[in-house]
N, C-alpha and C positions, 0 to 999 in steps of 0.2 A: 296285390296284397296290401293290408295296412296291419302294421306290427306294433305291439308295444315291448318296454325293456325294463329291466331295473339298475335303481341307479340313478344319480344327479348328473352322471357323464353318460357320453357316447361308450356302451363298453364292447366286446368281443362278437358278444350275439348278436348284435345292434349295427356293428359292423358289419359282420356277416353279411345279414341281411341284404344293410345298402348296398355290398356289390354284388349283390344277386338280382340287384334291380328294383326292387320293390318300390312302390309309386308311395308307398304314406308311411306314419309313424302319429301312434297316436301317445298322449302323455297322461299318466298317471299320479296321483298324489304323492307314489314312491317317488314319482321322479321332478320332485320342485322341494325345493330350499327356500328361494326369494326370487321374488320378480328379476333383477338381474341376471340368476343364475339359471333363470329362465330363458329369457331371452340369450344370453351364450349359448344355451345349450340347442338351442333350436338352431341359431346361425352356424353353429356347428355341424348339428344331422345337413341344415342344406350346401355345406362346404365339401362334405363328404360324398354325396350321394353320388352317383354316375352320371342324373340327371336331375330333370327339377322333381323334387320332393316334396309331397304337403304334411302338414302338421297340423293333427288336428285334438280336441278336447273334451270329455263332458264338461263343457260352465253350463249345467241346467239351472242353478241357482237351490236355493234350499238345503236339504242334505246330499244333493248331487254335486257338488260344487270343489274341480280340481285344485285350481289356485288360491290360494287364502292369502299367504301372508303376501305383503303390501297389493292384496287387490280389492275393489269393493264386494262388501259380504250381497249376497245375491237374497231377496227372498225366495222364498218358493211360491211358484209358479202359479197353486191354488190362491195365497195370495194376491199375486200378478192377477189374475184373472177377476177376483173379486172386486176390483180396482176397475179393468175393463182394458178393451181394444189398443187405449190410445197410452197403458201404464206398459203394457203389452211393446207396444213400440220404442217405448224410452228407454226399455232394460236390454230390448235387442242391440238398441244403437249404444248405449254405455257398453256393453258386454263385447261387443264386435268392437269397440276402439281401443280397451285392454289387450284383449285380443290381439290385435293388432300392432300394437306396441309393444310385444315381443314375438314377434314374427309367428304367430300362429293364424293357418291361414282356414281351419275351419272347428264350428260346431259341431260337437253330435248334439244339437238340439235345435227346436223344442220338441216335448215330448206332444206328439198332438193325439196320443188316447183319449178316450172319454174315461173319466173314471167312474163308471157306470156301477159297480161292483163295492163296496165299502171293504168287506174281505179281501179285497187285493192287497199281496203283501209286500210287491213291486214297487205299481205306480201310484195309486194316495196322491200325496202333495203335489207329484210331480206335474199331474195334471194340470191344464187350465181348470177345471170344471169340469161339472157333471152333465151339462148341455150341451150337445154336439155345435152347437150356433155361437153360442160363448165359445168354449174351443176353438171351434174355426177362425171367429173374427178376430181372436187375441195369436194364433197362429199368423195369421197371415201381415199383422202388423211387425211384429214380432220379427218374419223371416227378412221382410220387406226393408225395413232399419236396418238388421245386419248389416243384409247383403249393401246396403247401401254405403256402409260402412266400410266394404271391403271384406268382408269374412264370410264363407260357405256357411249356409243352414244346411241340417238336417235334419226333416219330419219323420219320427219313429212312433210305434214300431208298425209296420202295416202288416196286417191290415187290422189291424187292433189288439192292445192289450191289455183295456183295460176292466175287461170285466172277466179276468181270472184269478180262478182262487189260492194260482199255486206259481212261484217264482221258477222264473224259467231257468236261472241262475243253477237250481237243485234238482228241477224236473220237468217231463213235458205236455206243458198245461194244453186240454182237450177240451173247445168248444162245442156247444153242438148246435151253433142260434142256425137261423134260417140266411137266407141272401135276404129275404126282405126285411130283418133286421138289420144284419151288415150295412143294406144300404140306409137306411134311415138312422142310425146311431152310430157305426166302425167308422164306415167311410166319406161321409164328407168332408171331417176334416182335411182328410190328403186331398180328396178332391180337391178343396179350397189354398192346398197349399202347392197344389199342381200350378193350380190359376196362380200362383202369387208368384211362380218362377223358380221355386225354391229349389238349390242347387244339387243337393240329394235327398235319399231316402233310405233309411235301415229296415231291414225285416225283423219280424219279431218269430221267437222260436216256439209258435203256438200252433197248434192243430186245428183248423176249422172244417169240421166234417161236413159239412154242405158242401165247400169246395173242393179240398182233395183227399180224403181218409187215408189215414195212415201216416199224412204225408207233410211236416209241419211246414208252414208256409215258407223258410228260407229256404226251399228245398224244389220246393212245389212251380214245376212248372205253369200249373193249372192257376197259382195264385199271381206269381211275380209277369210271365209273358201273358197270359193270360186277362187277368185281370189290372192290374197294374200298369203294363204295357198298352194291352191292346183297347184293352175299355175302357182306362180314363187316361190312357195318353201319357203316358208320361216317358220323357226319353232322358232324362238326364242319369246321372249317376247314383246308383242302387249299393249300399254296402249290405251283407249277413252282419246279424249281431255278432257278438265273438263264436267263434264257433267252436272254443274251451270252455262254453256253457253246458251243461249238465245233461240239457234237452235235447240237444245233439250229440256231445263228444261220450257219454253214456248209452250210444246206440249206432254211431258211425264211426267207423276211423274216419279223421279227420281228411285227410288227403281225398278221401272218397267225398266226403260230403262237400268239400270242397267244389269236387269236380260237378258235381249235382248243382247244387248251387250257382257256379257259373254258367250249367247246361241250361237252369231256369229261367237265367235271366238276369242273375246279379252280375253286377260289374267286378265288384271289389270284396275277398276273404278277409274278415278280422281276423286276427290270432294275437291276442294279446297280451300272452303273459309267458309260457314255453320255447323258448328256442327248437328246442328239439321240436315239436308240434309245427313251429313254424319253418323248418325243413321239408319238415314230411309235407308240409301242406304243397309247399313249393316245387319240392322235386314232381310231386302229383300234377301240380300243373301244368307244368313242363312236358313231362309224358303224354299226360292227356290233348295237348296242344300239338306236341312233335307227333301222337300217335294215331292223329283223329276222332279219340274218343269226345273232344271239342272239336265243335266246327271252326275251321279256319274263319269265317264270317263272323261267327261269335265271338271269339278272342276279339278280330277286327273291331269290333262293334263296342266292347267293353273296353278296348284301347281307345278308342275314340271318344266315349265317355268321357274317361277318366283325362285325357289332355285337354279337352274341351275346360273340367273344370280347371285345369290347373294353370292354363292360360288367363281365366278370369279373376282366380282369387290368390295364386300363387304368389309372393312376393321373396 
């Protein structure tokens, strides 16, 4: 699991948590004052924890953008991209050395959608661009700087979001393109950021009925081992978006979808804002793991994941 809290300190729920194990903690606007009390507070979640714990942020730059005060203001990404490949790379490597400087050990960025859609009420800015080639190339520089940097990427949302009309935040947005769209417009990016090594990947809480009906892709076996796994390879570590998103938590209990979720092939449950939610989600996993409604290989496998990255960018 990766959890968020509220609050400038370590508080109850937050502890909770960390002695239930949990491998991440991600940080919110709520929870930053000043760059100093940032970095305390992160040396703190990792003093706490049982074990090693990552720490991770949206800095997408633009109007995504966690940290403000004493950090640099980010543009957004449309921006970044209109710039090209090589502006792409300089704001990964600035962005992963703040980062860095106060013990945060990963992104949840960049966002590598196409923003295909002008009606999307989501991604917009967030995008590189509206061409799946500009996207990819300013992705892959982008994760490439980071991680060089020392900081985990992550390429969201897959297997694309951006040509919906409707915020996954409030509801659950229903594509209905072809695969031979997907592949000529959704998916190269991640392809491209497969190839660039990039250290995770978030699902996006969208339905695409070619792939699985009914069944929005954090969820979808069909989408995540299936396509994601198996046909373009990718083995590193998979988060769900939060899963106190609208698009899910208005049609699963959470602890269910949870377990779905890991059964498809994610590694790692967001729950980012509820304590209680992030119980439920846990004790679920717990049962589901002691009770074999998880395969022991799966756990295995997603444990594996998630050590792998936190060997590499954990500090």
């Amino acid at each position: 699991m990766c959890v968020g809290f509220h609050g400038h300190h370590v508080d109850d729920a937050l502890a909770d948590m960390l002695d239930r194990g949990v491998g991440g903690v991600i940080l919110f606007a709520r929870n930053v004052e000043s760059r100093e009390q940032v970095r305390e507070l992160c040396l703190d979640i990792k003093r706490r924890a049982r074990g090693l714990v990552y720490i991770g942020v949206d800095q997408e730059g633009g109007r995504v953008q966690r940290l403000v005060d004493g950090f640099t203001a980010i543009p957004s990404m449309r921006d970044v991209g209109r710039e090209g490949p090589a502006a792409a790379g300089r704001w990964g490597r600035a962005i992963a050395r703040e980062l860095r400087s106060v013990h945060i050990d990963l992104d949840f960025a960049p966002v590598v959608d196409v923003d295909s859609n002008p009606a999307n009420p989501v991604i917009g800015e967030r995008s590189f661009g509206t061409d799946p080639g500009t996207v990819s190339a300013c992705a892959v520089e982008f994760i490439q700087m980071m991680q060089l940097m020392g900081v985990g990427a992550c390429a969201k949302h897959f297997p694309g979001h951006g040509d919906t009309n409707k915020d996954s935040h409030h509801d659950l947005p229903v594509l209905p393109h072809t695969m031979e769209r997907l592949g000529l417009t959704e998916l190269p990016p991640f392809a491209a950021s497969i190839e660039a090594g990039v250290a995770s990947i978030m699902t996006a809480h969208v339905l695409f009925e070619a792939l699985d009906p009914g069944v929005p892709a954090t969820l979808s076996r069909r989408v995540v081992q299936g396509m994601l796994r198996d046909e373009l390879g990718y083995d590193g570590m998979v988060f769900t978006d939060d899963l106190e998103m609208k698009a899910v938590a208005d049609r699963w209990p959470l602890g269910e979808a949870a377990v779905l979720a890991l059964g498809a092939g994610v590694d790692v449950a967001l729950v980012c804002h509820e304590h209680a939610r992030q119980v439920e989600v846990h004790e679920s996993l717990v049962r589901a793991a002691e009770g074999g409604a998880l395969e022991p290989a799966r756990v295995h496998e997603a444990a594996r994941r998630v050590r792998r990255f936190m060997q590499r960018f954990v500090r």
